[in-house]
Each structure stands twice: as C-alpha cells, then as structure tokens.
C-alpha positions as semicolon CSV with decimal commas, in nm:
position;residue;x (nm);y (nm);z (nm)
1;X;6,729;-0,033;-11,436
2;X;6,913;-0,138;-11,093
3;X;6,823;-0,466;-11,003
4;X;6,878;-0,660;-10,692
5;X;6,872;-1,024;-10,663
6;X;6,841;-1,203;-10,350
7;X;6,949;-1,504;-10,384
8;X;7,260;-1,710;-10,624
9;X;7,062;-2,025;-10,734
10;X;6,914;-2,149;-11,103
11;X;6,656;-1,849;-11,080
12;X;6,880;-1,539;-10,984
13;X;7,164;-1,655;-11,255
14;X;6,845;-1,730;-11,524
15;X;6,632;-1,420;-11,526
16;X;6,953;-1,177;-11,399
17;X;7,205;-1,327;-11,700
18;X;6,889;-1,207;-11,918
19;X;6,815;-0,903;-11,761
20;X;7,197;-0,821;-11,764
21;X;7,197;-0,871;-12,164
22;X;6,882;-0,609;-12,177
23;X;7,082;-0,396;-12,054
24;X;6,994;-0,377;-11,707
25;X;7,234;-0,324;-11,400
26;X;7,242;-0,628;-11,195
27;X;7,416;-0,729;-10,843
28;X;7,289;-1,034;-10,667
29;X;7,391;-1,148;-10,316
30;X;7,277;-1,467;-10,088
31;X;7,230;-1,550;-9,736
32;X;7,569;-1,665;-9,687
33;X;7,715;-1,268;-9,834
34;X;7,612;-0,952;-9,976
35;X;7,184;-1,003;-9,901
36;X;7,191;-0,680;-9,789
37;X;7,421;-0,506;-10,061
38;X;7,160;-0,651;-10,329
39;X;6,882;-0,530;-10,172
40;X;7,049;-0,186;-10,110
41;X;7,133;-0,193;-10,484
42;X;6,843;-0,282;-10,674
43;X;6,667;0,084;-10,652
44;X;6,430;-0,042;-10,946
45;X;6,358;-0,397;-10,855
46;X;6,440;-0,602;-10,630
47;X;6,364;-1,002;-10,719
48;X;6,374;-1,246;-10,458
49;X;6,527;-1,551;-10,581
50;X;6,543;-1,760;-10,248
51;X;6,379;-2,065;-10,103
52;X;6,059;-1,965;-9,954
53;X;6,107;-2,150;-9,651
54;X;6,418;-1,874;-9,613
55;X;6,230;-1,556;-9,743
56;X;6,020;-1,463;-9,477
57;X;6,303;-1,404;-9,237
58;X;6,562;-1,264;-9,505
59;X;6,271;-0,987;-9,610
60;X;6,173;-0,896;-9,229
61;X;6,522;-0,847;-9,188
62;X;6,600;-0,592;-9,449
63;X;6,226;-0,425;-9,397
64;X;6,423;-0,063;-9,367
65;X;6,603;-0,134;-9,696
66;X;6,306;-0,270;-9,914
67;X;6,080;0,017;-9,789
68;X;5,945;0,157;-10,101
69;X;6,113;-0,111;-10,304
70;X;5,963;-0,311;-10,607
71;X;6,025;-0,624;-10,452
72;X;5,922;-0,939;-10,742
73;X;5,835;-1,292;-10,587
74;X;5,929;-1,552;-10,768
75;X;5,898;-1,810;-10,476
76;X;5,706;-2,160;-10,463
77;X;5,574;-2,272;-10,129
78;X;5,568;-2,602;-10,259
79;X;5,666;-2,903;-10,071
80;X;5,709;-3,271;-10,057
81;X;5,450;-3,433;-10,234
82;X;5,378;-3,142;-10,439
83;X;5,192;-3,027;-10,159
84;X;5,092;-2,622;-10,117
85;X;5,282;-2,525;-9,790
86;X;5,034;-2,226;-9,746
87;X;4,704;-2,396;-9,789
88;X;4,451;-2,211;-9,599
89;X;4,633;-1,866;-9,690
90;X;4,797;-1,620;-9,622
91;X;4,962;-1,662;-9,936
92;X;5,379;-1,666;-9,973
93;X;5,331;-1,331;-10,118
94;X;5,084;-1,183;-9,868
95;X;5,325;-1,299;-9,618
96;X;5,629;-1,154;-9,806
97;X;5,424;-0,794;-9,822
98;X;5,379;-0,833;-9,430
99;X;5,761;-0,887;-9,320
100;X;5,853;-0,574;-9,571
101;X;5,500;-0,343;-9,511
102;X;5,684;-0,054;-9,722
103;X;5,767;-0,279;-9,995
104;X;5,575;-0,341;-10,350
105;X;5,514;-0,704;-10,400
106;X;5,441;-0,796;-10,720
107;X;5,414;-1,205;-10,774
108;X;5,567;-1,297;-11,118
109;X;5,818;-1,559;-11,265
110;X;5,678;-1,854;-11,030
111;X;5,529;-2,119;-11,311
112;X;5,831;-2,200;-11,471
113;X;6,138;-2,370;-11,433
114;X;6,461;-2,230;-11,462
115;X;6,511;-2,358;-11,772
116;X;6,234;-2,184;-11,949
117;X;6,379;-1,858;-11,826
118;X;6,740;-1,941;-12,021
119;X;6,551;-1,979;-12,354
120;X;6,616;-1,629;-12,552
121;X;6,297;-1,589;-12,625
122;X;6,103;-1,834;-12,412
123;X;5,823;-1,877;-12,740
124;X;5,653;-2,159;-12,765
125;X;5,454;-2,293;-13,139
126;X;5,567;-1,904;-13,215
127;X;5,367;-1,810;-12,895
128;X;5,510;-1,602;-12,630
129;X;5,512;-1,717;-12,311
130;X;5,268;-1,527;-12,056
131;X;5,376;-1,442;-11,722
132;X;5,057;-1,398;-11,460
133;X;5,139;-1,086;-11,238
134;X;4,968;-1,035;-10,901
135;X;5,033;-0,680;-10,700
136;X;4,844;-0,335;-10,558
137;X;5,075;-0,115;-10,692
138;X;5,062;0,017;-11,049
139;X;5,420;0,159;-11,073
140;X;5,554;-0,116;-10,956
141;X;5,336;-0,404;-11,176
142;X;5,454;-0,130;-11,455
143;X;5,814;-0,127;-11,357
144;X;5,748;-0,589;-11,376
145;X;5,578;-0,516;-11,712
146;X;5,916;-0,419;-11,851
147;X;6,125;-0,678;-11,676
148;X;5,882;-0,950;-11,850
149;X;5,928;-0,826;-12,158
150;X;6,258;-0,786;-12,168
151;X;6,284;-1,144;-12,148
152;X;6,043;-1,206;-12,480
153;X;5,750;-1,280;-12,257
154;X;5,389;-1,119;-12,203
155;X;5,261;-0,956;-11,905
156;X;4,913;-1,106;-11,799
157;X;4,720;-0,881;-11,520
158;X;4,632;-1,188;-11,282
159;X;4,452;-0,927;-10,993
160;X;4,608;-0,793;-10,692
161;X;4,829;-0,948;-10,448
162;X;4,504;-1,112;-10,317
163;X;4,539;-1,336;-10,604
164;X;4,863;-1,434;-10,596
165;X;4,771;-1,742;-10,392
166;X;4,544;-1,881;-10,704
167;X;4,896;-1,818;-10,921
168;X;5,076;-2,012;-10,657
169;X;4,860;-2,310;-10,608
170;X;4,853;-2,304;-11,007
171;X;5,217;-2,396;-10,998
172;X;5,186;-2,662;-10,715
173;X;4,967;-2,809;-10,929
174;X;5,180;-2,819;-11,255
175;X;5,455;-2,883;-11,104
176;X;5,289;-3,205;-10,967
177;X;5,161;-3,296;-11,335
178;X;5,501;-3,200;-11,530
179;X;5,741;-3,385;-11,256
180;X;5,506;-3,628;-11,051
181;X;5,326;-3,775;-11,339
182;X;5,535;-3,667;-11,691
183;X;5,200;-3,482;-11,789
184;X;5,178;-3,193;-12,095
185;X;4,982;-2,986;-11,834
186;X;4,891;-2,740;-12,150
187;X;4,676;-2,966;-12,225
188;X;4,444;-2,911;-11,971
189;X;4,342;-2,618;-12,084
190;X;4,144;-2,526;-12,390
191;X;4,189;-2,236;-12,631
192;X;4,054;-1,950;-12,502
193;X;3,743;-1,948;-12,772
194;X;3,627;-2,289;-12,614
195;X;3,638;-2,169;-12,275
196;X;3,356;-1,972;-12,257
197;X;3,540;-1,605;-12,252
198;X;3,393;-1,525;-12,591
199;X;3,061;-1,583;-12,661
C-alpha cells in the first residue's frame, strides 16, 4: 500500500518504520514541508500523525487532496490535566471528517504510546494487543484492518465514527491513570467472562 503520513513526530516514525518493514510504501511530510506531498502520496491511507490542536486546519486545508482518501486518526485531544479538550462533542474525529467531508475517517492507533507501537509484535502475556477502530466506511475500516495487523495487533470493531469520542475519552482517561497516578490501568477491567458478556 501507499501510505501518507502527516506529521514527523514519535507516532509517524513508530507505526510508518513498521509499516515500511511490511512492506508498505511510505512518505511522510510535516507542517513545516512536504504536508501536502504526503497527503498526495498516500493513495491507500493516509494517517494523521499531528497534534490535534494543528489537525483541524492542516485537514481543511488539503480537503481537495484527501477527498476519497482513507484518512486514520490517531490524535488525542487531551490536555493539561489530562483533561478531554472536546468534552461535550463533536469528537476530534467528527471534527476531522467535517474539515475533509470527502475523506474516510477511521479512528485507530490513539490508546497507546509510541512506544508500544516500536515493539515488533506489540503482545502482551502472549496476548495481542487490540486496536478499537471507529469509522462509516467499510473499505476503508478494511483497508485499517490490514494496517493493524501488519503491526501484530487485532482489529476490534468499536462502532462508527459516532463512537470514536467514547475511544477518545478512553485514552484521556488512561493516560491520566498510567502518567498522573503510575496506575496498571488493565487492571480496571475484568476478563471478559466476569463482565457480564457471557452468560
């Protein structure tokens, strides 16, 4: 696949050296050169690797270029405080899918930190890691499917895009437990056959 990356940080070097090594094509540019060349590029996927209170603008910018695109957000509106800089909604997502209307938003990659993503496989206690995907599109949550797994990871059908608030609050919160108070935030949660899913 052709992937563009917007954006040179932790994220777009993480998931692109490993998408790279699957064999993927992959060209990443930033806000201070070649934005627009990445996004031009990545005919497959497009993964936007920049600081949400930049990606907005950057996508409404290149709205022509990302029409039709699969365009993966990886973004946390999180700010100081751990606090969720979209409370109330829309969500960093919705708002993504409104600056590029043509585009196919697909949340995904958002819970972890970069360093997760440079463990070949990321496989925890011999467990995968899951990665939640929110979007409206199938092609394009198929096209993610493959980029997830390509990284050792398994897809998780989270809902639509109207979810992909839930998935982003989710990492405001963990983020808060992991770096504000040093928590295990797995273990919060139960195994799935005390939860109530199987009865």
């Amino acid at each position: 696949m052709r992937i563009g990356i917007l954006g040179r940080g932790g994220m777009a070097d993480a998931l692109g050296s490993r998408w790279a090594r699957a064999g993927h094509e992959v060209v990443a540019g930033s806000r201070a050169g070649g934005v627009r060349e990445a996004a031009e590029f990545g005919t497959d996927a497009v993964l936007l690797a920049l600081p949400y209170e930049a990606v907005v603008e950057v996508v409404g910018g290149l709205e022509e270029v990302l029409r039709g695109r699969v365009l993966v957000d990886c973004t946390n509106p999180v700010g100081a405080g751990f606090r969720l800089l979209t409370a109330g909604g829309p969500a960093a997502a919705e708002r993504i899918a409104a600056a590029a209307p043509g585009a196919r938003v697909v949340k995904a990659f958002n819970l972890c930190h970069v360093d997760v993503w440079r463990l070949t496989p990321p496989v925890f206690d011999g467990r995968p890691l899951a990665v939640p995907l929110c979007g409206d599109h199938d092609a394009a949550l198929s096209v993610v499917r493959r980029l997830v797994r390509d990284l050792g990871c398994e897809p998780v059908n989270a809902g639509g895009l109207d979810r992909a608030g839930l998935v982003e609050a989710t990492a405001a919160l963990l983020i808060g437990l992991w770096v504000g108070e040093g928590v295990d935030a797995q273990a919060i949660v139960p195994p799935v056959e005390f939860a109530g899913a199987r009865e």
